[in-house]
Every structure is written in C-alpha cells, then in structure tokens.
N, C-alpha and C positions, 0 to 999 in steps of 0.2 A: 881543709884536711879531710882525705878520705875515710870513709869509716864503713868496715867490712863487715858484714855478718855470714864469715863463712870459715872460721875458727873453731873446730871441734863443736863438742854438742851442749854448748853453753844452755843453760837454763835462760837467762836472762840476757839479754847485751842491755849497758848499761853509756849512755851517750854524753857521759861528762857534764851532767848537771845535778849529780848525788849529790849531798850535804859533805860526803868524803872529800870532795873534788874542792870545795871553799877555799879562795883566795882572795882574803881584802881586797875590795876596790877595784878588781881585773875583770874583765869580760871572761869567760868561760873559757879553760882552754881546748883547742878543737873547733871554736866556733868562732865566727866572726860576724862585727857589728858593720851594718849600715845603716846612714842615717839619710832621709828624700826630706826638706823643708829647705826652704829659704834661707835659716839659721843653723846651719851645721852641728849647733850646740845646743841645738832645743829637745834634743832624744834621746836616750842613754839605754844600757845594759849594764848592768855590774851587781858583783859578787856584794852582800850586806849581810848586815846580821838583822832582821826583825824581830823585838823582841828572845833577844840571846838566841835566834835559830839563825842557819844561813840558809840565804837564798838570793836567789837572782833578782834586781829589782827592777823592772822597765818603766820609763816614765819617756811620757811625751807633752810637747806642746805646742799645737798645731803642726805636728812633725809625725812622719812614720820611722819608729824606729824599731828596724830588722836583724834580728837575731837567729843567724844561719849558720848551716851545717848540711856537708854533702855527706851523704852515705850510700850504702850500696845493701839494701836489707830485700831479701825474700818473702812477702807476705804468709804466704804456704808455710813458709817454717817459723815464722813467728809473725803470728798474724796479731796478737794483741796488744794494746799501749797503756803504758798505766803513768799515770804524772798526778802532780797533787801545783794548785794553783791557790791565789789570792788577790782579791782587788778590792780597791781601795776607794775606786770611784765610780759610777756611768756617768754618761754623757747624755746632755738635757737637748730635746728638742730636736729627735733625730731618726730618720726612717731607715735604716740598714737596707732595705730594698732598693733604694737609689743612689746613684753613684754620688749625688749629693749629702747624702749619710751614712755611706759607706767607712764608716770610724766603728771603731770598739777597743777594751778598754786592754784586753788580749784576746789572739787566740791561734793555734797550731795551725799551721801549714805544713801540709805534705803532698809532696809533689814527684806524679809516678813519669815513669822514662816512657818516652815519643814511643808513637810508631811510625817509624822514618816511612815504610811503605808507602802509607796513607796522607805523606806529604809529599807537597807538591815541588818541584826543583827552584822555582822563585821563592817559596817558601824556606827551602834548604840554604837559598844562598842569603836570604835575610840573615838566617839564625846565626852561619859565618861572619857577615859582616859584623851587627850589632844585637842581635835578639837574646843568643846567649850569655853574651858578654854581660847585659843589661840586667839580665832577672839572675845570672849566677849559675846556671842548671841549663843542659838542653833543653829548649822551648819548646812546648807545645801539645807536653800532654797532660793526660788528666790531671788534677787534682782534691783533694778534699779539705775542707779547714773546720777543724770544732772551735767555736767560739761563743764568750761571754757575750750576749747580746743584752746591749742597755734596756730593748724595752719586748723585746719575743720573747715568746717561754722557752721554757726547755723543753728540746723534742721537735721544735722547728725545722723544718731543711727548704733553704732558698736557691735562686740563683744568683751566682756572684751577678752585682750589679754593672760591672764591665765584661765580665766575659759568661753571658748567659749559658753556656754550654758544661762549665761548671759548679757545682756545689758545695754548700756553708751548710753546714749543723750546730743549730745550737743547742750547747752541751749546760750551758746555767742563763740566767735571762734575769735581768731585774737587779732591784736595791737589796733584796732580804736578805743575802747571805754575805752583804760586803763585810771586809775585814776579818775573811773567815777563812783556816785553811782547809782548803774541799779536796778530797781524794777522789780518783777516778778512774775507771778501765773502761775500755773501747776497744770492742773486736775491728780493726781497719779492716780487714780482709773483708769480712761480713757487711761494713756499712759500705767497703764499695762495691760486691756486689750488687747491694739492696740500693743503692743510688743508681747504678748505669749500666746494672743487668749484663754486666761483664767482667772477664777477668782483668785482678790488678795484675799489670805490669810488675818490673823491681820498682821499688821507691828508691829515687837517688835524692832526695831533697829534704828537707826540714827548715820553716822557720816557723821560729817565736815574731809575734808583734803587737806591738803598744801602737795604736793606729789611733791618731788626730788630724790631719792633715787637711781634709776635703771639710772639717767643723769649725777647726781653729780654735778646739776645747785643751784642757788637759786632764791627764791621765797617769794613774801610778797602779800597775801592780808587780807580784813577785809571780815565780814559778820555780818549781825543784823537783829532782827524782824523775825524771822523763826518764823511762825504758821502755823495751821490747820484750816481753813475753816466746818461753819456743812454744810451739803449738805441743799438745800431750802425746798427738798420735805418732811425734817425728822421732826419730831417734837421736 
C-alpha cells in the first residue's frame, strides 16, 4: 500500500501504527508481513494489548521477521520520526559487526529511492528480473536503520555487515532499559546528512524487524506511534 506525504500541510503523517489504528490479532493495516526462516511460523507481527496498551508485538525465533510499508515521504518537509518502542529481550553472545551477528531484538528500516543514473544497465536489469521483486522496494539505494543493539551503546554508527556501504545507528544498547516503554525523535534528514555527507533522496521504504536468523536466538518486542514530523520552516 502506497502511502503519500503530499496531502495538504499536515503537521504530522501518521503511518498506521497509532494506538488508534488497534485491531486484535491483525498485522497492521497498510503494512505487510514477511517472514525469511526455515519455519514459516517462527516470526510474527501482530496488533496486542501489553499490559491493557496496544501495540504491535514482533517476536522471532531464529527467523527474520519483516514488517513493511512502501511510502513516498519528502525529507525536506518532514524530516523528523518520532516512535516509542519496547523489548523484552537481547540476544547473548553476539557481535552486530559481523554478518555472523548481525540479529537484534528490533530496529527501523528506511530505505531512500536509487539513483538510477549511477546504476549500471546489468545492474538495472537484475533489479527487473529478481532484485526488486526480492527486498520489496527499488534496489539499491541508500539506506539507514536505528536500532536496539544487544551489546553497543547508544550513539554507535556501523556498517551494515553485508552491505558495507551502508549504515546502523544505534539508538538504545544493552539490558538496562528492557521492558520499558522508550520514547523517541530522530531528525532522518540531519542523520543522513551527517552519515553520507549528502542529500536524502524520497524515502519509498520502511520496515520494522525482529531479527534472529544468522543466531538462532529468540526475541519479542512491541513498537507504536511511528510518525513523521512536517519541518517548522515548511508551509
């Protein structure tokens, strides 16, 4: 489902994961679930109530499970993100820097639109055959992911462990605050500046992920209230 951010001069766009939005038992409407394991049934997304609140609960086990949403948002006009999250557990014994540890318990995915110029025609006709099909989204351009990492601090920024060219921030690190609901805003516009020294592109992409896959741990948290911010200066 596409989702526009180009409807009058909304203060907020709000991406259907409000407390408003709550539907026992359902995946999010607007969004759709993939699950990558072995066992098709080892990953979930769905609407709950924790403790009498709603929210989204992601749980994996040794499974990636993706929680996606295409959109079409302008940085420039709403350059900031504000979501509140919860988790339940980290994951023991485990380096995020390598593709061998590359699990975490959640964390956001956003993903900006190619620049077809600077691809190459065998590259173009990959994306055709299988590349886009595969990851959901036109392939191949930048992206950022804020995440819970089991044992980095907050404040961190690496390179994804398979595709070094892009970057992970982490936004909470560690045991101290599990079971906790944490509130939080993120200028995106300003950290991808301040990552690749360029302008963001539109963002056409979003996901949520509960990531065990590459540990064969398990993992449970929630997330709620993901939006977008208009910038103050914009009309």
């Amino acid at each position: 489902m596409l989702f526009a951010a180009t409807a009058g001069a909304r203060d907020v766009l709000d991406l259907g994961l409000s407390r408003d939005d709550f539907i026992a038992g359902e995946v999010p409407r607007g969004w759709s679930l993939r699950r990558w394991s072995p066992s098709a049934w080892s990953g979930d997304a769905r609407w709950v109530k924790v403790d009498g609140e709603a929210a989204v609960r992601l749980s994996s086990k040794g499974a990636l499970t993706f929680l996606e949403k295409t959109v079409d948002i302008d940085l420039r006009r709403y350059p900031r993100v504000r979501w509140q999250w919860r988790v339940e557990n980290i994951l023991e014994n485990t380096d995020e820097r390598t593709k061998e540890g590359d699990d975490h318990p959640i964390r956001l995915f956003f993903v900006f639109e190619p620049d077809e110029d600077k691809q190459s025609l065998w590259f173009r006709v990959k994306r055709f055959l299988y590349l886009d099909l595969r990851h959901g989204h036109p392939f191949g351009g930048r992206f950022i992911e804020y995440l819970w990492s089991s044992h980095l601090a907050a404040g961190t920024v690496i390179d994804d462990p398979g595709k070094p060219w892009q970057k992970l921030m982490v936004i909470e690190g560690g045991a101290r605050r599990l079971g906790q609901w944490l509130s939080y805003e993120r200028n995106l516009y300003a950290d991808f500046k301040a990552l690749y020294q360029e302008e963001p592109r539109r963002l056409i992409f979003i996901g949520i992920l509960n990531d065990t896959d590459q540990t064969g741990q398990q993992a449970t948290s929630y997330v709620r209230d993901l939006r977008f911010l208009r910038a103050a200066d914009v009309p």
